[in-house]
Phi, psi and omega in degrees: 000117168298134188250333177253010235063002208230084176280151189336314202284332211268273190313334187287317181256000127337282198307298175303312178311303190290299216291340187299324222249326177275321141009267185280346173288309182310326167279005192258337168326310206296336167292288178292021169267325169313284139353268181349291183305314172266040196255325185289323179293327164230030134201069187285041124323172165296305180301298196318319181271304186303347175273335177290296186307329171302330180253356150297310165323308192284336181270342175305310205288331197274318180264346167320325209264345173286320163314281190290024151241349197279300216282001159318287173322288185330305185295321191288327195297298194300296186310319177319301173343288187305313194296301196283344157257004155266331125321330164287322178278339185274334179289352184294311200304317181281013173243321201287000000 
């Protein structure tokens, strides 16, 4: 029974979604962090500075958006929650 509009499988694949998705953003961080790092040593240029400032973008853009999926989960891991003890109280009741 959807208790909020949201039945367990739906939130379940929320959840399984943001972490799949927070996964692969963190291996693609670690690259371009990887880059970040060796960008003074082979190209201390102009294109060189427009590429730093560009991965200053991506990382600003990275935890913004790593921010807005945790608190994605979160909420759903937290509704999930909310469904499976209202389901337990309610089979409670109903059993007494």
């Amino acid at each position: 029974m959807a208790r909020y509009a949201y039945d367990d499988a739906t939130l379940q694949g929320i959840i399984t979604a943001t972490d799949t998705a927070l996964q692969g953003m963190a291996d693609l961080n670690k690259g371009v962090m990887n880059i970040q790092g060796m960008l003074p040593a082979v190209n201390n240029s102009t294109s060189g500075m427009k590429l730093a400032a560009a991965i200053g973008d991506w990382t600003a853009d990275f935890a913004l958006v790593k921010n807005q999926l945790d608190v994605l989960n979160g909420k759903a891991n937290g509704l999930l929650q909310t469904n499976r003890n209202t389901q337990n109280d309610a089979d409670g009741a109903a059993n007494v």
